[in-house]
C-alpha positions, -999 to 999 in steps of 0.1 A, spaced: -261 -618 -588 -237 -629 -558 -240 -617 -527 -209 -598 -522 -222 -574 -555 -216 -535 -547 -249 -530 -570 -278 -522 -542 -311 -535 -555 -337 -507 -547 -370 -515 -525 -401 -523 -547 -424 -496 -554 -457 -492 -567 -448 -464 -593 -422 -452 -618 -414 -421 -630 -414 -417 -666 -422 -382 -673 -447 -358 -688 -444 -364 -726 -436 -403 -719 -470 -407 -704 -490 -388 -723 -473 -414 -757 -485 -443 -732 -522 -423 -727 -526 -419 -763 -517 -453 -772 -538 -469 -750 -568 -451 -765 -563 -458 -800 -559 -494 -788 -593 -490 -773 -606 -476 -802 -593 -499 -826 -604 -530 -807 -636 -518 -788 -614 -529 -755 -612 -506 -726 -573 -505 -722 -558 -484 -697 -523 -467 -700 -512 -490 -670 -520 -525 -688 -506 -508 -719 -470 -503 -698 -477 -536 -682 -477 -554 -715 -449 -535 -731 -425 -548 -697 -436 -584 -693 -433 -581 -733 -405 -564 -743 -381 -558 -706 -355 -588 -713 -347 -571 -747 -345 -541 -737 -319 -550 -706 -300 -572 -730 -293 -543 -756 -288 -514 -728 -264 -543 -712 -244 -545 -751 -247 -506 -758 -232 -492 -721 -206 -517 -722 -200 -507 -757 -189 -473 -741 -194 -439 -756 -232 -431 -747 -247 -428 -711 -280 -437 -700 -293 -401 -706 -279 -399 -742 -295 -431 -750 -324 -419 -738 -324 -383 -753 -325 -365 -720 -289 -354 -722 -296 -323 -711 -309 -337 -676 -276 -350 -664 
């Protein structure tokens, strides 16, 4: 990204919001992970794996499906309502 970009990158943070229900998926996954495997894994390596695994995909197809036009970020999402 050049320097003259309008997009403002915001400051790093040590938490992200990703709601009630979202968690609790992330929660529940990580248990039957731990129960499956006899690992302890916690809902935070569980959404640590899932970004360093799955984040350049996931930008890549947001990137093709915005530019494509029609849905926002809250359609694709399913929080319509929100906006």
């Amino acid at each position: 990204m050049s320097e003259s970009s309008s997009v403002k990158v915001p400051r790093p943070a040590s938490s992200l919001y990703v709601g009630p229900e979202r968690c609790e998926q992330v929660r529940r996954c990580a248990i039957e992970i731990s129960y499956h495997t006899g690992e302890n894994v916690s809902a935070s390596q569980l959404s640590q794996y899932l970004i360093d695994k799955y984040l350049e995909d996931a930008k890549a197809e947001l990137i093709n499906q915005l530019k494509k036009g029609g849905d926002s970020m809250a359609v694709i999402l399913g929080n319509a309502n929100e906006e």
